[in-house]
Every structure is written in C-alpha cells, then in structure tokens.
C-alpha positions in Angstrom: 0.0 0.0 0.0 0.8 3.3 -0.9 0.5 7.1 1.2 0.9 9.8 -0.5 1.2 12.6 2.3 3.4 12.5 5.4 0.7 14.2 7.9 -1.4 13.5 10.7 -4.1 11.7 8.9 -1.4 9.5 7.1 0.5 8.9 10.6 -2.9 8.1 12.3 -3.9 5.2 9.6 -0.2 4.0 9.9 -0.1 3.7 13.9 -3.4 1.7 13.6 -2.5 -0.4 10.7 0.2 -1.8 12.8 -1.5 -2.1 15.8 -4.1 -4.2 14.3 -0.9 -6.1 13.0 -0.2 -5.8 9.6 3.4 -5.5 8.8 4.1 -5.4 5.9 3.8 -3.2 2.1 3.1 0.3 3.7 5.1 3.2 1.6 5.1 6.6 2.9 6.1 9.3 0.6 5.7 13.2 1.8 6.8 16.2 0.1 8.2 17.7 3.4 11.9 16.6 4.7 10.4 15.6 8.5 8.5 12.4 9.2 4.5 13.3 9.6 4.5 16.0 12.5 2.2 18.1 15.1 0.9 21.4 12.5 -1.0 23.1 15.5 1.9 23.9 17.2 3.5 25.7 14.6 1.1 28.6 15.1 1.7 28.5 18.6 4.2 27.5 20.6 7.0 26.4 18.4 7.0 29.9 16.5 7.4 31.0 20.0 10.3 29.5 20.3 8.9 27.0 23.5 9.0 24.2 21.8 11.9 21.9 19.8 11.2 20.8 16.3 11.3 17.1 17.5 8.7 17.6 19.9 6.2 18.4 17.2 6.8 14.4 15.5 3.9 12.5 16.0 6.4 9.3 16.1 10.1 9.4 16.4 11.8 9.3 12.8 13.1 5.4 13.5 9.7 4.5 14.3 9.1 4.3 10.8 11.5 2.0 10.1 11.4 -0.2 12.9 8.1 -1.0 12.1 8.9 -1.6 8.9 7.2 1.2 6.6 9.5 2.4 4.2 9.8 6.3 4.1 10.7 9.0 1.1 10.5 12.2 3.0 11.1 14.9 0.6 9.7 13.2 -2.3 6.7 14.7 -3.9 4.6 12.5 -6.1 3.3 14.5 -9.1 0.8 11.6 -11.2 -1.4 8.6 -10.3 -1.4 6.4 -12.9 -5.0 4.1 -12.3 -4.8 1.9 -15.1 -1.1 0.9 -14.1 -1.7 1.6 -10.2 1.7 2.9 -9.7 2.4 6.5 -8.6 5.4 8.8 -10.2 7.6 10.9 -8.1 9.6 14.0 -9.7 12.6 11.9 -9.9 10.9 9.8 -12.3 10.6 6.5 -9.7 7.1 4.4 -9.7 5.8 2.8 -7.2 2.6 -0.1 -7.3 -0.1 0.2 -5.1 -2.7 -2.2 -4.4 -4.1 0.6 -2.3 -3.8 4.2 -2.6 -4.1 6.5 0.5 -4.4 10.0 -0.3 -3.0 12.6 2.6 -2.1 15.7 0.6 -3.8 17.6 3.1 -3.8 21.9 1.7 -2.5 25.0 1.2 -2.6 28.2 2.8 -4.3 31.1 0.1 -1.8 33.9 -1.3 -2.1 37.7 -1.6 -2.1 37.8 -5.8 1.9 39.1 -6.6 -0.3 42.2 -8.8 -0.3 43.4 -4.8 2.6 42.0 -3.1 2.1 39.1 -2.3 5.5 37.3 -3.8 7.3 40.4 -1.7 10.3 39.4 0.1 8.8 39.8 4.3 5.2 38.5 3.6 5.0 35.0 4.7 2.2 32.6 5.2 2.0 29.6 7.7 1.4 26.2 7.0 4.9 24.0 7.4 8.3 24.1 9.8 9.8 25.5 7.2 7.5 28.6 7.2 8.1 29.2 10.6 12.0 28.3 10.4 11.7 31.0 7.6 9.6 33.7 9.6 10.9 33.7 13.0 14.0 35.3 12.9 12.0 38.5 11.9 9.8 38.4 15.2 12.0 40.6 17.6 10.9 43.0 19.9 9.8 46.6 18.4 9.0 45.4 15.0 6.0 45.9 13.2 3.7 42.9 11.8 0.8 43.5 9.6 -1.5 40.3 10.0 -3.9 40.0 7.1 -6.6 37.4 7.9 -8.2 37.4 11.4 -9.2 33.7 11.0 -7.2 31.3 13.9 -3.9 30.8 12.4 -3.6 34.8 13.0 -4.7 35.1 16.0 -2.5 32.7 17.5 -0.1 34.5 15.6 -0.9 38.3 17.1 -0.8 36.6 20.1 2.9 35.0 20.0 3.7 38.4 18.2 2.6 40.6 21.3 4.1 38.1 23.4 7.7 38.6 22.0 7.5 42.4 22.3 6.1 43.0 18.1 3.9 45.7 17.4 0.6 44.5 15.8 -1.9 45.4 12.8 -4.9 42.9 12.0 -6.6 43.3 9.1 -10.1 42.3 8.5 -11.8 42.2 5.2 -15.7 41.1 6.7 -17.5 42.6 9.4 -15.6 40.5 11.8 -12.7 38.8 13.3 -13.6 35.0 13.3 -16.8 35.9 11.2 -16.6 32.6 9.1 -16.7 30.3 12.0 -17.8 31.5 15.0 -20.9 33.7 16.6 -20.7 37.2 16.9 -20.6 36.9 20.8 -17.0 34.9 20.1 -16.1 37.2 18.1 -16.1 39.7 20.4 -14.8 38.1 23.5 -11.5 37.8 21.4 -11.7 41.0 20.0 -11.7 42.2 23.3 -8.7 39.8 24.5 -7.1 41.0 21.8 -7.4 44.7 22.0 -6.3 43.9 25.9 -2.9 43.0 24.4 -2.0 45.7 22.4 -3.4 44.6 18.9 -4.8 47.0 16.8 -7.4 45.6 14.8 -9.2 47.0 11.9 -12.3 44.9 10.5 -14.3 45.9 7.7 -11.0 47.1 6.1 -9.9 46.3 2.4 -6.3 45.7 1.6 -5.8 47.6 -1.7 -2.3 46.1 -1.7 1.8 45.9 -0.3 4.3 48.8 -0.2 7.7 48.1 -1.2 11.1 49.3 -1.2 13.8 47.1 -3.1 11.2 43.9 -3.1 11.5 44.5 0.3 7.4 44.6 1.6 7.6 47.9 4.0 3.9 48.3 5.0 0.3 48.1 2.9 -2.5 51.1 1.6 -5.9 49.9 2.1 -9.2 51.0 0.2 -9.5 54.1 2.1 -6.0 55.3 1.3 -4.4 55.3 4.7 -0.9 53.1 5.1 0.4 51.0 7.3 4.1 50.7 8.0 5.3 47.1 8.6 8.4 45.6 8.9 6.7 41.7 7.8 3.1 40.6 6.8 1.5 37.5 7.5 -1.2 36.2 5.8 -3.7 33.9 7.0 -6.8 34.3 4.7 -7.6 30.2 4.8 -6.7 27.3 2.5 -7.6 25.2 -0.4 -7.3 21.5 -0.8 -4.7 19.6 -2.3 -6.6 18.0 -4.6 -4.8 18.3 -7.7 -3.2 14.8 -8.6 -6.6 13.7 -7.5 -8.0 15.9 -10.4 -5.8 14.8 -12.9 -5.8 11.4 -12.7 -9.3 11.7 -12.8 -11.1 11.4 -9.3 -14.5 13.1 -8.1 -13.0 16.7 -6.8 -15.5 19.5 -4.8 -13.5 21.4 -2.8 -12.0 18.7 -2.0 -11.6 15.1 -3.2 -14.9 13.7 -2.5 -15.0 10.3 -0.6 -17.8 8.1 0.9 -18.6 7.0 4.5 -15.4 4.9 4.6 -13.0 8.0 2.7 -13.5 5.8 0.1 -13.1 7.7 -3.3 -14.8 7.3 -6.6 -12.2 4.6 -7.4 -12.3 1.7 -5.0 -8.7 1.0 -5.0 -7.9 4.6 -3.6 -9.0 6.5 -0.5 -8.4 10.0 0.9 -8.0 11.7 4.8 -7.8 14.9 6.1 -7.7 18.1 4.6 -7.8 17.2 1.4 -11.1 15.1 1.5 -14.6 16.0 1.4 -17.8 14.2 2.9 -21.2 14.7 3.8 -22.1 15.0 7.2 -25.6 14.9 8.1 -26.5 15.8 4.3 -24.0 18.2 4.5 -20.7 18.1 2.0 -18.1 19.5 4.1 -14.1 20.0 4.4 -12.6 20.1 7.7 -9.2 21.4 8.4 -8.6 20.0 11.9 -6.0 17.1 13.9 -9.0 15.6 15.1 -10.7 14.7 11.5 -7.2 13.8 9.6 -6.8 11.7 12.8 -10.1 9.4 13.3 -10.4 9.5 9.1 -6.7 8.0 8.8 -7.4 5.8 12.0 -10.2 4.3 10.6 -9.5 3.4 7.4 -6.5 1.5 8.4 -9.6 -0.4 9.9 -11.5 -0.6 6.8 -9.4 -2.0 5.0 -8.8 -4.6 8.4 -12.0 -5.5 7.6 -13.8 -4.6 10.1 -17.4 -2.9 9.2 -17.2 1.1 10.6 -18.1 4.1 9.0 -17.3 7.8 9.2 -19.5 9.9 11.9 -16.8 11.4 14.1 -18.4 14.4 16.4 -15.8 17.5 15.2 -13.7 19.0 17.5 -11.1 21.4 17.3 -8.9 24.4 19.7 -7.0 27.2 19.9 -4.5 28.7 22.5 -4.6 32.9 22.6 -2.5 34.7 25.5 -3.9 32.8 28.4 -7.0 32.0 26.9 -7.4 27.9 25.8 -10.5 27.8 23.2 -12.0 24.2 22.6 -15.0 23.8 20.0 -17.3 21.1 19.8 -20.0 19.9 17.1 -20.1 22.5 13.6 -22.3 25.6 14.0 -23.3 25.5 10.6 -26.9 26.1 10.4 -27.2 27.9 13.2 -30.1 29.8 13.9 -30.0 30.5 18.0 -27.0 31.4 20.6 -27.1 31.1 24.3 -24.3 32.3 26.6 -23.7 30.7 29.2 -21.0 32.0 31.9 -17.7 29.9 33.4 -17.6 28.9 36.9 -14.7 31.0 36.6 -13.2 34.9 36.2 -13.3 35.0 32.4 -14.4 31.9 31.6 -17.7 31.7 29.1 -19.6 29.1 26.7 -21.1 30.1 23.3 -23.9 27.3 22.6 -25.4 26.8 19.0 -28.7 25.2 18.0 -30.4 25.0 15.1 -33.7 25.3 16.2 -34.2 22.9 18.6 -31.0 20.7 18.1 -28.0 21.7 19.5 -25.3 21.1 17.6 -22.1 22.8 18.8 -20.4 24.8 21.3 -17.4 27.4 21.9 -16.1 27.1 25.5 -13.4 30.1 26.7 -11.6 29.2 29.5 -14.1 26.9 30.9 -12.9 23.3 30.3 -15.9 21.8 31.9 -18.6 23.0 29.5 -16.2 21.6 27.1 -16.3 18.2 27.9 -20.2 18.0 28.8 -20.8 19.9 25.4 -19.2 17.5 23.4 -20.9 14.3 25.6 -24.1 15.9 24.9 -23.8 16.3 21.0 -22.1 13.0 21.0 -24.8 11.4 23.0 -27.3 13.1 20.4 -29.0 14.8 23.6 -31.5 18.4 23.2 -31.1 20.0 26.4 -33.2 23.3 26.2 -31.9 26.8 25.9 -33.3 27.8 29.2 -31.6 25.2 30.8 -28.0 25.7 29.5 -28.6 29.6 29.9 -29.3 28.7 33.9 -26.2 28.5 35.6 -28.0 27.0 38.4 -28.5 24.0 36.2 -25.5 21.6 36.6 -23.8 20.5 33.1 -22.9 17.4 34.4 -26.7 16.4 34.9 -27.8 17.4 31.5 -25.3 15.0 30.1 -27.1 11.9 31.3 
C-alpha cells in the first residue's frame, strides 16, 4: 500500500494499521523533509520558540522504520497512474499500489503578486519551514501586519505581542472570526485582543503591499491610509490539495470527494484529512482539523482490516490565545439560535449553538468543563433546552445523562 502525504491523517492510519498487526507493504512518501508531524503547534508554541522541532513528530523518525514502513521524506509525487496503479515521483521513480491513500492535506491562500504578495517579508504559515523561515524577523519593536483574522492569525498576534512586536490585524468582513464562529465569540477575542495591544481593523480592504527594493515595507488599504510594517503574515484560509486527484481523474468539490469509509470514486484509492470532502448529516463538508485527519486516517486503516465502521466522528477542534485555551465542539453551521452561558470561573464563558431545537455545537473560553459535557451531549445526540443551558444553576454534568 501506498500514502501519499506524510501528515497526521497518514501517521494516524499507519499507527493503527500496525497495531491491528499488519506488517508489511506500507510506503510513505511526503513532500516535506520531516516524518508526519504536530501542524497546531507551529502557530503557537514552536513559533514562539517553546518548543523543539522534534517535539512536534507524531512518532520518532526510526519509528518508521522499525516497524517496517518504508519512508521518502522529501519526495513529492506528481501523477497517479490508475490503469497501471503505480504512482510517479519528480525523480521519475514508480511505485505499485494495491491501495492508494491520499493525505495531501492543503495549502494556505496567497495575496495575488499584482499586490505583493510574492514580496520578500510576507510570509504565510502552513509547514516548519515557514516558521523556520519567519521567526528570525519576530523581535521585539518590530512591526507585523497580519492579514486574515481567522485562527492561524490570531494565535499568531498573540505570540507576536508576546515577543514584544507591534501589531496590525486586518479584517476584510464585518468580523474577526466571522466565518466560523458567533458574533458573541467574536467579540470576547476581540476584546482579549485589544487587551494586548493589537490594533485591529475589521471591515478594512487591503488595496495592496508597499515596497522598497522587493523588500514589503507596509500596505495602503481601500480608504487610502498606510500601514508601515516591517513583515506581513497572511492567513486568509486554505484550499485542498486536490490536484493529482483531479488529474488522474477522481471526483473533486472542494476537496476530493469520498464516501462514508473516505473511500473515493475509485475503489482501490482512498483519501484523509484536509484534502477530502464528505457529507455529514446531508452536509458536503471539508474540515481542516487534527482531530478529522486523525479518526479518518485511524479508521480506514480499519476498513481496509476488515472490520465494518463508518465515518461519523463528532468534530472538534482548539486554539490557544494569551492565556485563553478555546476548545470547540460539534459545527455551528446552520445555526439559527446562541445562548451564553457564563464559566464557573473569572473570564471563563460558553457560546452554545442550535439549530432550532437541536443543538449542535459549542465554543467554550476558559471553561474546560462545558467543554467536555458539550461534546458528551452532542455526541450522546441529547436536546437539552436553551433555558436550561442559559441557567447557571443547572449543573452540566446532569444534563449529560
């Protein structure tokens, strides 16, 4: 068996296709020159500096080996042949496959070059070697201009501030977070935000980069004003890797498109993580999180064990700001109702989603607890009122059963 992709999802189906006790035929080949690491991190605290680059390995590099996977880190595979089932690397190799695992997870979106975006100083944030690339440039007293005020920059203002940078956000819709989260989240990190020193601007078009010597030097938005900036970061989302999917002739929607086993249209060849698409409750979504690269590659490693599973994992996902630790349960898409509920503790808060009746989802800030009974509700497919998650005399824990 082939895997093409050397990331979580492809570490996750290789840890359980072991475990279950298959050893042998398993080739790895990934594009990057580490074994299949931690990408949450790299946002956090390894661009802080807090944290070493082996840290972030899911398994250490001999693991591979010693359980007798063979490896090509490096190596980036650029056509599928189906008819042949072999793959083709840019050195010209092949490689057979009885089965094909598709891991080629996505790419972060670039400012077009017609505005700067190919200036030296703007940077965007996906791989170690981003961050190896980028983190030099965050000393103290320099300016950052963050375009995108999705997670990934976020986290990033927040390390920024942290290490003494002075920092512009940039936000083209109405809000930071606007995409994936309820206004009341919105503002709760606004407001942490703003606390720290960041100076963000929403509603606020980038017309484009200012230069001197290919050297980026700050940005002019819509209104005319500039910005001075020393670097810019830009976090304004990703697309799928989907395109030696495409050409070898795969179903591809924003994604490569895969059944309730991340089966895809051909039998022989499956797909995980980023770079996959599936319905969910009638629903065709992409999810770029650990958690879904991680139960997709984990069970089709069982699939293809034999045993009879399908995909309905409960989505889950976090992010670490300043001193503030966000965990998400469920997908608030759909959403048509928000209740907030206060923490048990100073600065703690819930954000709880339902669509209509259902709830589906939940954003718990600093409060760990409505975390964890969130998620066992939605998992449990319980309906707990409004009222009664709004009614901090109401215990979690009791709503859970």
């Amino acid at each position: 068996m082939v895997i093409v992709g050397a990331g979580q999802a492809a570490a996750s189906f290789a840890s359980r296709h072991i475990a279950l006790g298959n050893r042998t035929g398993l080739l790895l080949i990934g594009d990057e020159p580490e074994p299949p690491y931690q990408r949450p991190p790299l946002s956090k605290k390894y661009m802080s500096g807090e944290l070493e680059k082996e840290r972030l390995f899911i398994r250490p590099e001999q693991w591979y080996s010693e359980q007798g996977i063979t490896t090509f880190f490096g190596t980036r595979v650029v056509a599928i042949e189906r008819n042949r089932k072999q793959v083709e690397t840019t050195n010209g190799d092949t490689f057979g496959y009885d089965r094909l695992l598709l891991c080629t997870g996505s790419s972060p979106r670039k400012l077009p070059a017609a505005i700067g975006g190919d200036l030296a100083g703007v940077y965007t944030l996906r791989n170690i070697a981003d961050v190896e690339a980028m983190a030099p440039e965050f000393q103290p007293g320099r300016k950052l201009l963050i375009v995108g005020g999705g997670y990934i920059g976020l986290e990033a203002a927040a390390v920024a501030r942290k290490l003494g940078l002075e920092v512009t956000l940039l936000e083209m819709a109405e809000r930071i977070l606007q995409r994936v989260a309820a206004p009341e989240t919105s503002d709760f990190f606004r407001n942490l935000h703003q606390g720290h020193g960041v100076d963000i601007r929403e509603s606020t078009q980038l017309a484009g980069l200012l230069e001197d010597s290919g050297q980026v030097v700050g940005a002019e938005l819509a209104d005319g004003e500039q910005i001075q900036a020393d670097l810019v970061l830009v976090g304004i989302g990703a697309t799928p890797n989907s395109e030696l999917a495409e050409k070898c002739g795969l179903d591809c929607n924003n994604g490569i498109v895969v059944n309730d086993i991340c089966q895809t249209s051909d039998p022989n060849i499956y797909a995980a993580g980023d770079c996959s698409n599936f319905l969910r409750n009638g629903q065709s979504i992409r999810l770029e999180s650990v958690q879904n690269a991680a139960d997709q590659g984990d069970l089709i490693a069982r699939v293809l064990a034999g045993e009879d599973v399908r995909y309905n994992a409960l989505p889950w996902f976090w992010s670490d700001q300043y001193d503030c630790k966000l965990q998400i349960a469920g997908l608030n898409i759909g959403y048509t109702e928000i209740v907030l509920r206060p923490g048990t503790k100073p600065g703690g808060q819930s954000i709880w989603y339902y669509a209509k009746d259902r709830l589906i989802a939940v954003d718990a800030m600093n409060d760990p607890l409505a975390y964890a009974m969130g998620r066992k509700i939605i998992s449990a497919g319980l309906h707990p009122s409004p009222q009664q998650i709004a009614d901090t005399g109401v215990d979690l824990k009791s709503l859970a059963k």
